[in-house]
N, C-alpha and C positions, 0 to 999 in steps of 0.2 A: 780603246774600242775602235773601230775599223767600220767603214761605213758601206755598203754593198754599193755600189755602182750599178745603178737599173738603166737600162736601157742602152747600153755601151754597144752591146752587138746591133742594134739596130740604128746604128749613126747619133744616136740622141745625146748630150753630156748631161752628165749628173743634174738633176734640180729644172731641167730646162723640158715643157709641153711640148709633143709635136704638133706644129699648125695645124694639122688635121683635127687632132683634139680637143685643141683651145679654140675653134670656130665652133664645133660641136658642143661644146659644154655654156650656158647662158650664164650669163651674170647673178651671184647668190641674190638673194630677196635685198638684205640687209644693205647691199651697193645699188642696188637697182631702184630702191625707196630714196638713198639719197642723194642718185643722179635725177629723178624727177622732182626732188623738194628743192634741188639749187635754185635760186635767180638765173634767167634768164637773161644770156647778154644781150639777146634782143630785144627785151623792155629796156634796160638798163640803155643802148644804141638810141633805139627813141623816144625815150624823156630825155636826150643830152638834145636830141635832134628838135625836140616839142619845145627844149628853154630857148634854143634858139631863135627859131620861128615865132613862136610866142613873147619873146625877150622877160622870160620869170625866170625865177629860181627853180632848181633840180624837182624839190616839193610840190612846189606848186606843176610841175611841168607831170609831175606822175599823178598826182592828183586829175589834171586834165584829161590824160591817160584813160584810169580809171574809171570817170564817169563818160567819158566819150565810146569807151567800152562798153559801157553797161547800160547806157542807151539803145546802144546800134542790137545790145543782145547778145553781144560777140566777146570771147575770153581777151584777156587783155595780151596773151602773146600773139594772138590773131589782128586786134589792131596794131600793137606794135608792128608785127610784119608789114603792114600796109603805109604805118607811118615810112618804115624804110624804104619800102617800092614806089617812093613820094606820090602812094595813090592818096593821102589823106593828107594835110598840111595843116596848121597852125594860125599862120598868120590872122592877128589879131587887129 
């Protein structure tokens, strides 16, 4: 069986979106749920950055994290970003 070739006269190869379309068209649900439930490498960047300043372990460094978050009111990848913009620091 023989496969049609779509888009041959308009420059396109077989199987390949034109950029025009693949900007236009969003990300299914099903990818977009589990580009938002990853880890963050920005918590992950400042609990390495909180063990250090603090001298704990990774645990304990997210732990600190966590309730330094949850004080302030603020999501934890909001203070994470602040721990990396060395607006907020550790040292113990």
């Amino acid at each position: 069986m023989r496969r049609r070739a779509y888009g041959r006269s308009a420059g396109v190869r077989v199987g390949e979106i034109p950029r025009d379309v693949a900007r236009a068209v969003p990300a299914p649900p099903q990818r977009q749920a589990k580009m938002n439930a990853a880890p963050s490498y920005r918590v992950h960047q400042a609990t390495g950055m909180i063990s250090a300043q603090a001298e704990c372990s990774l645990e304990e460094a997210m732990q600190l994290l966590i309730i330094r978050a949850d004080a302030a009111g603020e999501s934890v990848e909001d203070m994470a970003l602040d721990v990396i913009d060395g607006l907020i620091r550790f040292d113990l």
